[in-house]
C-alpha positions as YAML, in Angstrom:
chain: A
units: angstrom
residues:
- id: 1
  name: UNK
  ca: [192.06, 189.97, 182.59]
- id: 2
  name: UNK
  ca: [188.61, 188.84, 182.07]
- id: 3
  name: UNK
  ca: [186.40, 186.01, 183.67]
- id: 4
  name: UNK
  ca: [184.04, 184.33, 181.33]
- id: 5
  name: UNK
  ca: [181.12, 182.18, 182.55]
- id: 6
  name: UNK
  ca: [178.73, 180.03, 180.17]
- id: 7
  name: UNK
  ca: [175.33, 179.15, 180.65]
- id: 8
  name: UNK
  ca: [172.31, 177.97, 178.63]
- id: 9
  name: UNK
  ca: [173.30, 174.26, 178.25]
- id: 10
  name: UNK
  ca: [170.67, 171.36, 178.47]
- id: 11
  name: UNK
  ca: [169.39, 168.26, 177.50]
- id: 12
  name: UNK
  ca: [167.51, 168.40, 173.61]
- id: 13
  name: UNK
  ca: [166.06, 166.61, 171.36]
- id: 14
  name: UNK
  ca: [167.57, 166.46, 167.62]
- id: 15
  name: UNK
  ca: [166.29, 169.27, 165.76]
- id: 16
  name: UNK
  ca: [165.60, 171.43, 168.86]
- id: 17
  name: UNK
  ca: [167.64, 174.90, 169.30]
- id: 18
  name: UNK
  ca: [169.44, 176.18, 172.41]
- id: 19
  name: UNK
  ca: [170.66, 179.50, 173.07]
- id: 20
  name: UNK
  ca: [174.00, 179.39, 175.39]
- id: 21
  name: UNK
  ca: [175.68, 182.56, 176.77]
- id: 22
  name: UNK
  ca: [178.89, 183.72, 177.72]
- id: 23
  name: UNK
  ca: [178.74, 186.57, 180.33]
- id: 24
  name: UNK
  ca: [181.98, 188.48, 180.70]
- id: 25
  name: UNK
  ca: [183.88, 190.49, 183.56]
- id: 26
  name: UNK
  ca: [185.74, 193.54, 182.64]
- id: 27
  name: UNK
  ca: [185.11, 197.07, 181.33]
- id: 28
  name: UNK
  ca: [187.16, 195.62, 177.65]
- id: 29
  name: UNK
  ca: [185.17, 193.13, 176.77]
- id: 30
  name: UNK
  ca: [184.65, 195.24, 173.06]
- id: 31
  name: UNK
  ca: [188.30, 194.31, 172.30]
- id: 32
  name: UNK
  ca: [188.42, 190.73, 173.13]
- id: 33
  name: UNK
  ca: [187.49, 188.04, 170.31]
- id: 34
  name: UNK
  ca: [184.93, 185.84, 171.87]
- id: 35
  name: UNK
  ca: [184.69, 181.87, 170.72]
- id: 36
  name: UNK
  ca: [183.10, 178.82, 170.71]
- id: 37
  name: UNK
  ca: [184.88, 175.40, 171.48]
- id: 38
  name: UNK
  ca: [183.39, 172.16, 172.28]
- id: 39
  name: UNK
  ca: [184.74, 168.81, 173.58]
- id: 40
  name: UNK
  ca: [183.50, 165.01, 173.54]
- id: 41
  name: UNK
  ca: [184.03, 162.30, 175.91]
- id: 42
  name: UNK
  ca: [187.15, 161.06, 174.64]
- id: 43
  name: UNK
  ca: [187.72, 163.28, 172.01]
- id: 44
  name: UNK
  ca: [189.98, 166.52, 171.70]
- id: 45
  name: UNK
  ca: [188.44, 170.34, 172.12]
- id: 46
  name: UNK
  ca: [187.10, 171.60, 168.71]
- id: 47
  name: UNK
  ca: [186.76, 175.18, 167.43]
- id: 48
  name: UNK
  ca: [183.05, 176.07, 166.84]
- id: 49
  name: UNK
  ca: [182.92, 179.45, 166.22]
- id: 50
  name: UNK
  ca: [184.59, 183.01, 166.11]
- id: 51
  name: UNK
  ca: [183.22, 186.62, 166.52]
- id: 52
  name: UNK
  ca: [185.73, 189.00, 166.52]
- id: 53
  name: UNK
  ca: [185.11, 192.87, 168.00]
- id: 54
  name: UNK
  ca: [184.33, 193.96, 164.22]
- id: 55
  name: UNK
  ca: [181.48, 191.99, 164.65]
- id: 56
  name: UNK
  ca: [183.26, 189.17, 161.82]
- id: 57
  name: UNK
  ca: [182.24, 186.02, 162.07]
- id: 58
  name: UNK
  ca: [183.97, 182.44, 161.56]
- id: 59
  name: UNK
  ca: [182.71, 178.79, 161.73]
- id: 60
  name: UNK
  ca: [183.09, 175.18, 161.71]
- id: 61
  name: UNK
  ca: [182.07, 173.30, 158.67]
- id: 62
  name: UNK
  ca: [180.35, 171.26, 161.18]
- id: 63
  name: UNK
  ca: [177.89, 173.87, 162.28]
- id: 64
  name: UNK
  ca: [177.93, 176.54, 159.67]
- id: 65
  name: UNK
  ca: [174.41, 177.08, 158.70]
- id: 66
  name: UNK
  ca: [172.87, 175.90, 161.99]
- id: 67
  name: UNK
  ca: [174.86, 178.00, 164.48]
- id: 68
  name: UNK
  ca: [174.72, 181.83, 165.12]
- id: 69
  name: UNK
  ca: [177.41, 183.70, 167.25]
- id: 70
  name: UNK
  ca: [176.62, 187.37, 168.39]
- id: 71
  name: UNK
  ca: [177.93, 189.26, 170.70]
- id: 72
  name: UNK
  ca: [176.23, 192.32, 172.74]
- id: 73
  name: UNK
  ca: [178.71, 195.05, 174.11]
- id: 74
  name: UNK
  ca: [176.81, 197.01, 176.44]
- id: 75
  name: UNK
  ca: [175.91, 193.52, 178.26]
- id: 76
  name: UNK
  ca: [179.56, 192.18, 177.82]
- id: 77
  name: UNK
  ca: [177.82, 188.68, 176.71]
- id: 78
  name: UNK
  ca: [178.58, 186.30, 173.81]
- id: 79
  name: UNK
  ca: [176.24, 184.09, 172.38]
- id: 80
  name: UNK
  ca: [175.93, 180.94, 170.78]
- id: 81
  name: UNK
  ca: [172.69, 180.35, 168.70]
- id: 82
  name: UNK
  ca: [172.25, 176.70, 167.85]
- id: 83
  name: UNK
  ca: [169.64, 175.25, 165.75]
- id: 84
  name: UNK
  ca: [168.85, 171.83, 164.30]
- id: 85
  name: UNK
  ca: [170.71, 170.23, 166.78]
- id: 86
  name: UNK
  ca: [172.08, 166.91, 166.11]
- id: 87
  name: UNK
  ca: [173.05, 163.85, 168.61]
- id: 88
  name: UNK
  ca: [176.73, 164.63, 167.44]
- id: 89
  name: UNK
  ca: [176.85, 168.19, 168.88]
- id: 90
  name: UNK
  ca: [176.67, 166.61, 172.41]
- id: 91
  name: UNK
  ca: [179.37, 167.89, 174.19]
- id: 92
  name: UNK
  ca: [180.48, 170.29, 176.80]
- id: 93
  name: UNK
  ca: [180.76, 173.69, 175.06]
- id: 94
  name: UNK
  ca: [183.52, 176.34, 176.33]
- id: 95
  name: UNK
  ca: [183.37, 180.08, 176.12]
- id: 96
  name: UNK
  ca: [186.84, 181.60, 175.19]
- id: 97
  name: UNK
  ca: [188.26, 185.10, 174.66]
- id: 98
  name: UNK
  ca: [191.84, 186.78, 173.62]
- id: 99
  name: UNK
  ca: [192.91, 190.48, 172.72]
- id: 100
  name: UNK
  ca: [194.68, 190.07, 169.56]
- id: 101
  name: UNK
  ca: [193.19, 187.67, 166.38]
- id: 102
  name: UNK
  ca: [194.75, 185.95, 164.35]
- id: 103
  name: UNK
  ca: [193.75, 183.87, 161.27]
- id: 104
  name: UNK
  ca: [196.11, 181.46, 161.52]
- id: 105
  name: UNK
  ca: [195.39, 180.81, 164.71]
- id: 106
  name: UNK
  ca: [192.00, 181.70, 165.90]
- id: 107
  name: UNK
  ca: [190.41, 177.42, 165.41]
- id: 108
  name: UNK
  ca: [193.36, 176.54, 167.83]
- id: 109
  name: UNK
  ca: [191.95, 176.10, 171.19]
- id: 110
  name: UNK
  ca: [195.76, 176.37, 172.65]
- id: 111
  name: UNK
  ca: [195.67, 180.52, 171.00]
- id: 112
  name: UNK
  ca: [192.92, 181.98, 173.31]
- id: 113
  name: UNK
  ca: [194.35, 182.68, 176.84]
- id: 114
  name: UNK
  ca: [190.57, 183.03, 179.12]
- id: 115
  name: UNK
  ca: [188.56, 180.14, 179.20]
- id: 116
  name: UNK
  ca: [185.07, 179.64, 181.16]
- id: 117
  name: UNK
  ca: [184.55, 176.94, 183.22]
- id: 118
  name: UNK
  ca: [181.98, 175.13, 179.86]
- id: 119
  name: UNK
  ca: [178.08, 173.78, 180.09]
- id: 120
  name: UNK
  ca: [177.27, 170.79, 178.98]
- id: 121
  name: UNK
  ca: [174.82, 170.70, 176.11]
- id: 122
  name: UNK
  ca: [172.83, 167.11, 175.20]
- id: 123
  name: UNK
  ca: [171.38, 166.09, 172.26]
- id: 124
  name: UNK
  ca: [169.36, 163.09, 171.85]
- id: 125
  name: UNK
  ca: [167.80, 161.40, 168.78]
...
């Protein structure tokens, strides 16, 4: 089992970058995927982005180009790098892991069984 906990979220202006982080319990954390969801008032959790323990990488349309996942091993941390932030990426931004990846699955929100409690991250224009 593994405990995830975000941090990093803020309040930003559009076109200003935040780093968030994902800090992970455990001694696996090298074989979990690690990912990025996000949810608006009102509106269903989205997939953001995907780093599997090869290092591969998989976004949304909505962010590809402007946002960066890494992870780092030896500090069992996931990140999310996110420049030129726009008013529409407000939301509160969840940290998720699972063992196993699949690519039919791995933008549902329902497939990743550890979640992190999420930081809210607040653009304005």
């Amino acid at each position: 089992q593994v405990q995830l906990v975000e941090s990093g979220g803020g309040l930003v202006q559009a076109g200003d970058s935040l780093r968030l982080s994902c800090a992970a319990s455990g001694r696996t954390f090298s074989s979990y995927v690690m990912a990025w969801f996000r949810q608006a008032p009102g509106k269903e959790r989205e997939f953001v982005s995907t780093i599997t323990w090869s290092g591969s990488t998989y976004y949304a349309d909505s962010v590809k180009g402007r946002f960066t996942i890494s992870r780092d091993d030896a500090k069992n941390t996931a990140y999310l790098q996110m420049n030129s932030l726009k008013p529409e990426d407000t939301a509160f931004y969840y940290c998720a892991a699972d063992s196993n990846f699949r690519r039919s699955a791995y933008r549902q929100a329902a497939y990743y069984d550890y979640w992190g409690q999420g930081t809210q991250v607040t653009v304005s224009s």
